[in-house]
C-alpha positions, 0 to 999 in steps of 0.5 A, spaced: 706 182 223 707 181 230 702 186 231 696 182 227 699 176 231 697 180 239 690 182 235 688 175 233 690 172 240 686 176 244 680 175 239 681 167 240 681 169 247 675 173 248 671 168 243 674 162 249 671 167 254 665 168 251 664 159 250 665 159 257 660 164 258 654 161 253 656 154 256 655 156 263 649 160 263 646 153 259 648 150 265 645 155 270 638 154 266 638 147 266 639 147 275 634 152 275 629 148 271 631 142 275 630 145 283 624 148 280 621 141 278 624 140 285 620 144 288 613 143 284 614 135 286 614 138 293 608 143 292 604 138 290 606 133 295 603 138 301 597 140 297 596 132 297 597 132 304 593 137 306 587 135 302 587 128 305 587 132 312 581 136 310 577 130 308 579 127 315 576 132 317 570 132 314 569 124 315 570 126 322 564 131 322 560 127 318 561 121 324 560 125 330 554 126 334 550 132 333 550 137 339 543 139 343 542 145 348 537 141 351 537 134 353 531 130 349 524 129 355 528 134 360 523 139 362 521 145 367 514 143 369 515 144 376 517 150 375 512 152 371 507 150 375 511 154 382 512 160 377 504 160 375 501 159 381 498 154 379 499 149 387 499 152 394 502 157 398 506 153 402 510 151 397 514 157 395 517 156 402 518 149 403 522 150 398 525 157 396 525 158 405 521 165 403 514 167 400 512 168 393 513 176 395 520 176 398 523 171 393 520 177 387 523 183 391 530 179 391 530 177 384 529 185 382 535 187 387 539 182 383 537 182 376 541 188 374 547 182 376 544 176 373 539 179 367 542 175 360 541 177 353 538 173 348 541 171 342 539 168 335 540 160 338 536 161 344 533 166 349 536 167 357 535 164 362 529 168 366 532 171 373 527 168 376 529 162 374 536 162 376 534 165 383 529 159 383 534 153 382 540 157 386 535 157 392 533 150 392 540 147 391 542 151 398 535 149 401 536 142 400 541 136 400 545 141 396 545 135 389 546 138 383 542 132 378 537 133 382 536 141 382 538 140 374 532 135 372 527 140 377 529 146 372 529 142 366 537 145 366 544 142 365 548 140 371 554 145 368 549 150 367 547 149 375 553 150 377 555 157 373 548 159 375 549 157 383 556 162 382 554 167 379 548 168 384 552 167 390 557 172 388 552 177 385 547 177 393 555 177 396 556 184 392 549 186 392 546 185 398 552 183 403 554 190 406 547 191 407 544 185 411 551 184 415 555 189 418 558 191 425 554 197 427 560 202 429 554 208 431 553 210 439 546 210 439 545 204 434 549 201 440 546 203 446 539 201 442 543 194 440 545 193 448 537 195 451 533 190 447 539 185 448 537 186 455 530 186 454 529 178 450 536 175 453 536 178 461 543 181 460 547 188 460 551 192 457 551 187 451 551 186 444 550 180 441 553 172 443 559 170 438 561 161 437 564 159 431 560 152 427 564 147 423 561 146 417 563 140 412 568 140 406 570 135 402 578 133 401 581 138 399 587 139 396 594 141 398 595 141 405 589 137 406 590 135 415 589 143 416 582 142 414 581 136 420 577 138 426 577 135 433 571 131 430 576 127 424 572 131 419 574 136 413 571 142 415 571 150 416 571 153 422 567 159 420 565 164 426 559 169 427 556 174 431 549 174 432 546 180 435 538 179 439 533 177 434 538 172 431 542 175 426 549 175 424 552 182 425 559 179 423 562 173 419 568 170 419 570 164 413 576 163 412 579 159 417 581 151 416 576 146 421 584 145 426 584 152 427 581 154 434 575 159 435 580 164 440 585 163 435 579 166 430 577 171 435 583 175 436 585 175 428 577 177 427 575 185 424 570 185 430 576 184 435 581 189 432 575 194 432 571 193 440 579 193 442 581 200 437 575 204 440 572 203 433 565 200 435 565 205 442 564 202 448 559 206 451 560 205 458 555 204 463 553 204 470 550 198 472 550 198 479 551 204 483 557 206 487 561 200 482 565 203 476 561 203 469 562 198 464 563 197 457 558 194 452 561 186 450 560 180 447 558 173 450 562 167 448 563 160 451 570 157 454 573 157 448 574 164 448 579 169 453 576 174 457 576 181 455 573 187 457 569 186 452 568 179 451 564 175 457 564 168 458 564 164 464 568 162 471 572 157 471 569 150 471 562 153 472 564 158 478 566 155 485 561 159 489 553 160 488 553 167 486 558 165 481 554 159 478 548 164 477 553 168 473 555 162 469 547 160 468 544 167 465 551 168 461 550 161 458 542 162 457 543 169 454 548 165 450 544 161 446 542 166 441 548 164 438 546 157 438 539 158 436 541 163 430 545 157 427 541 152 428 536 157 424 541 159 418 542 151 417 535 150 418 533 154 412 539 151 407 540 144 409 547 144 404 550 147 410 548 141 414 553 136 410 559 136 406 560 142 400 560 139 393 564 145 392 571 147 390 574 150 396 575 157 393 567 158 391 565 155 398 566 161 403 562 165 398 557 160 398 557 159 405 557 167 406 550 168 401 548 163 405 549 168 412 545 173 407 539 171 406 538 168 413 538 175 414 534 177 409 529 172 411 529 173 419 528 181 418 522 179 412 520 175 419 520 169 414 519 164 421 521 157 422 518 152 425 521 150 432 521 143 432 525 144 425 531 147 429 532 144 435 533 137 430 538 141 427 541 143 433 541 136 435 544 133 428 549 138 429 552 137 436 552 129 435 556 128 427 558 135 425 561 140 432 567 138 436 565 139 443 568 145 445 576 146 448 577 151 453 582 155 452 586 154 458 585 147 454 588 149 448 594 153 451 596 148 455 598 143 448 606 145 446 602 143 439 598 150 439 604 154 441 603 158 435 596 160 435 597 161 443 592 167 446 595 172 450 592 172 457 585 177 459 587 184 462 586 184 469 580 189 468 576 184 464 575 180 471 574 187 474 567 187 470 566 180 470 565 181 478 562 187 477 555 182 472 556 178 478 554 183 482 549 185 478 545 178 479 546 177 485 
């Protein structure tokens, strides 16, 4: 009997255990039903809302302007009629600064950097084209508008064209038209034919820095003022007898003295190593030989390799010659860049241009004044001598000698080490020369 009673309870336990079991799997069904509908709501919600965005959307597309390659009445017909011959020879100079062949000979050496690739919305801008618009830009007073509207092109389509034919003629044709002859006979040719135009030995080329006018930029802008009040780069170049830049410096601000460039620059570093040979040679007899040099005005230190002339002109007759031929063959230099602003009159006045584009602009500038000097591209010499005045009057600083210079405690970091003793030797020894 006791044991029917323990078998009984134990089954009335179980049968408990079993009801709480069946109630709380009902229980677990009716929660997930619920969360279930919870998160369908929810569902449905962001469905709701994201179809409201896209409807937003679509509203908006159907409000907004349709987009144009081409602004409507904007055309190329001057151009065209360049481009098709259809006006007069002169024109091809007046306003790309070369003839209708040599603008075709340079447009072949650069097509393989600016050739485009036509596609389903629109054919390529020719490379004639942008050569075309780049060379007028920098011919002229350098306005993007005014450049835009003669091709029939876009400001922001300008601006890119400009860049990449700039860098591609700096790539291309830079190492080509400017470079420092380092050969021993190209030396000694360089030196006689510059005794042969300018008059004076053992010389290859003049050397002056030029200011040319930026606008404000930003950062550290007072570096970029010169002497003048004006923001600006100091660039310098070397110029060899028939007017072309064999070396160009652009990198240093407007505030930056030229002997501070000179002494910092490759050409310095290498007539100082021996990498341009001196070449030294007798001039007058029983007197010791002289090496090959530059010419620069008083800005600049006497070295062995770089002429200038006596200080204050020279006390005596004999020097005062000296300073008047040195400063008559000197002016290559000045003619040289009288004739490179001449060509591309944006040099002239101020760069609407970032300053990092502006020292590869400046430098295809030097390149294709190279370019059109050895293809004798000639310029009118009343164009350059108003250049030249312009320039002096509103954008050069008068030259600081670098006595001058040396003397501020302001300038103590860019200050020049004194010349050698044997570079007056020399100099004394071109005096003689022209006595």
């Amino acid at each position: 009997m006791a044991d029917f009673k323990g078998i009984m309870l134990i089954l009335l336990n179980l049968s408990n255990l079993v009801v709480q079991l069946a109630t709380l799997s009902v229980n677990l069904i009716v929660l997930s039903t619920r969360k279930t509908k919870v998160y369908a709501i929810q569902a449905l919600n962001a469905s709701r809302k994201r179809l409201k965005k896209h409807l937003k959307r679509l509203n908006k597309r159907r409000t907004r302007k349709k987009r144009i390659w081409c602004r409507p009445g904007r055309t190329n017909i001057w151009w065209e009629n360049i481009l098709a011959n259809r006006t007069c020879a002169e024109e091809w100079k007046e306003n790309f600064r070369m003839s209708r062949q040599h603008f075709f000979e340079l447009c072949e050496r650069l097509r393989p950097r600016l050739a485009g690739q036509n596609t389903n919305m629109r054919d390529a801008l020719p490379v004639e084209t942008k050569v075309a618009a780049s060379l007028y830009y920098l011919a002229d007073e350098s306005k993007y508008r005014k450049v835009a509207n003669a091709f029939g092109i876009g400001k922001t389509t300008l601006s890119k064209i400009l860049r990449s034919v700039c860098l591609a003629i700096v790539e291309l044709l830079g190492k080509e038209f400017i470079k420092i002859p380092t050969d021993e006979n190209d030396i000694t040719s360089l030196a006689s034919q510059f005794y042969t135009q300018h008059g004076f030995p053992q010389c290859i080329g003049a050397i002056d820095g030029t200011h040319i006018r930026i606008k404000q930029p930003k950062g550290k802008s007072s570096e970029y003022i010169n002497r003048k009040g004006c923001y600006s780069l100091n660039v310098q170049g070397t110029c060899d007898h028939k007017y072309c830049f064999i070396d160009v410096v652009i990198k240093w601000p407007g505030s930056v003295h030229d002997a501070t460039m000179f002494v910092n620059s490759p050409i310095c570093k290498m007539l100082k190593n021996g990498t341009i040979p001196p070449c030294p040679k007798v001039i007058i007899e029983g007197e010791p030989s002289v090496p090959i040099c530059l010419l620069g005005d008083p800005a600049y230190p006497l070295n062995t390799f770089l002429m200038k002339e006596y200080e204050l002109g020279g006390t005596t007759e004999a020097e005062q010659f000296f300073g008047f031929r040195l400063s008559s063959a000197r002016m290559v230099i000045e003619c040289a860049f009288g004739r490179l602003k001449a060509r591309w009159g944006c040099l002239k006045g101020v760069l609407d241009v970032d300053l990092e584009f502006v020292p590869t602009l400046i430098y295809a500038c030097f390149i294709l004044h190279n370019y059109c000097e050895l293809k004798h591209q000639n310029l009118d010499n009343s164009t350059v001598e108003a250049v030249l005045r312009y320039d002096k009057e509103f954008t050069q600083p008068g030259v600081e000698s670098i006595d001058e210079f040396n003397s501020q405690p302001a300038n103590r970091l860019q200050q020049v080490e004194p010349c050698p003793k044997e570079a007056k030797v020399i100099r004394d020894i071109f005096k003689m020369f022209f006595e």
